[in-house]
N, C-alpha and C positions, 0 to 999 in steps of 0.2 A: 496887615502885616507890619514887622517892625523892620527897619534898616538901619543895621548900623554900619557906618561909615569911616574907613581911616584912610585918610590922607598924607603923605610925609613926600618931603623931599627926596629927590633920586638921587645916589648916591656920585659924589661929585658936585652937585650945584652945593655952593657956599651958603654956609646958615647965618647971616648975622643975628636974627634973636636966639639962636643955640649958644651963637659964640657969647653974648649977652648974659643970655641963663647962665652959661659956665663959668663968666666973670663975676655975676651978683652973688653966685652959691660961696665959690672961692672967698669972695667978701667976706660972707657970713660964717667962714670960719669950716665950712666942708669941704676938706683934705679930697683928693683923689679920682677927683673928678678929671677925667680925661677926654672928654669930649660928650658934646647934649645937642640934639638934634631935635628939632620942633617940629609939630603937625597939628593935624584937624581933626576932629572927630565931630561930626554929623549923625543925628538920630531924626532918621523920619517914619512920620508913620502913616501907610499905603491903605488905601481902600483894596487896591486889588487882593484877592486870595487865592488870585492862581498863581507857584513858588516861580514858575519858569516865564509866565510874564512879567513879575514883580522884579527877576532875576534881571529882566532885558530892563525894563523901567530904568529900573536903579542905576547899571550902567552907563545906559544914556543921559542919565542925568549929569553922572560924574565924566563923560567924554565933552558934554556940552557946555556945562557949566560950576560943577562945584569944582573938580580938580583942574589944574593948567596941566594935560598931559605932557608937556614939553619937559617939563623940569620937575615934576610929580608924579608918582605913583602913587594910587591908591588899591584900598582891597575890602571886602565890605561882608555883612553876615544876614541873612533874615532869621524871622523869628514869627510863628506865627502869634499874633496876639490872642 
C-alpha cells in the first residue's frame, strides 16, 4: 500500500517560512498574496495489505514521529498499489 501524508501547521502557530514564501513571491512581482502557510508531504510505501492495519500503522507513525502533534495537524490517504 501506498501513504500519503499531509502535514501543516495548526492554525495559530506562526509560520516563519510561509511568512518567507509570501515575502520572496511579493518580490517576484506576484500581487495578492495574502498570506502562505507551509507543510509536509510524505509518501510511503507499506508492505502491509490489510487497509485498517496500514490505517493504524500509518497513524502511529505520524503520532510518534513524522508530525509534532503539538503544533501540527496532519491527515493522510492509502492507496492500494
Amino acid at each position: 500500500m501506498k501513504a500519503r501524508i499531509k502535514i501543516t501547521l495548526k492554525s495559530g502557530v506562526l509560520d516563519p517560512q510561509g511568512k518567507a514564501i509570501e515575502h520572496a513571491l511579493g518580490g517576484l512581482g506576484f500581487d495578492g498574496i495574502e498570506g502562505v502557510r507551509q507543510g509536509k508531504y510524505i509518501e510511503l510505501e507499506l508492505a502491509e495489505t490489510n487497509p485498517e492495519a496500514a490505517k493504524a500503522q500509518v497513524k502511529e507513525m505520524c503520532k510518534q514521529l513524522l508530525a509534532n502533534t503539538v503544533i501540527e495537524n496532519y491527515s493522510f490517504e492509502l492507496e492500494e498499489a
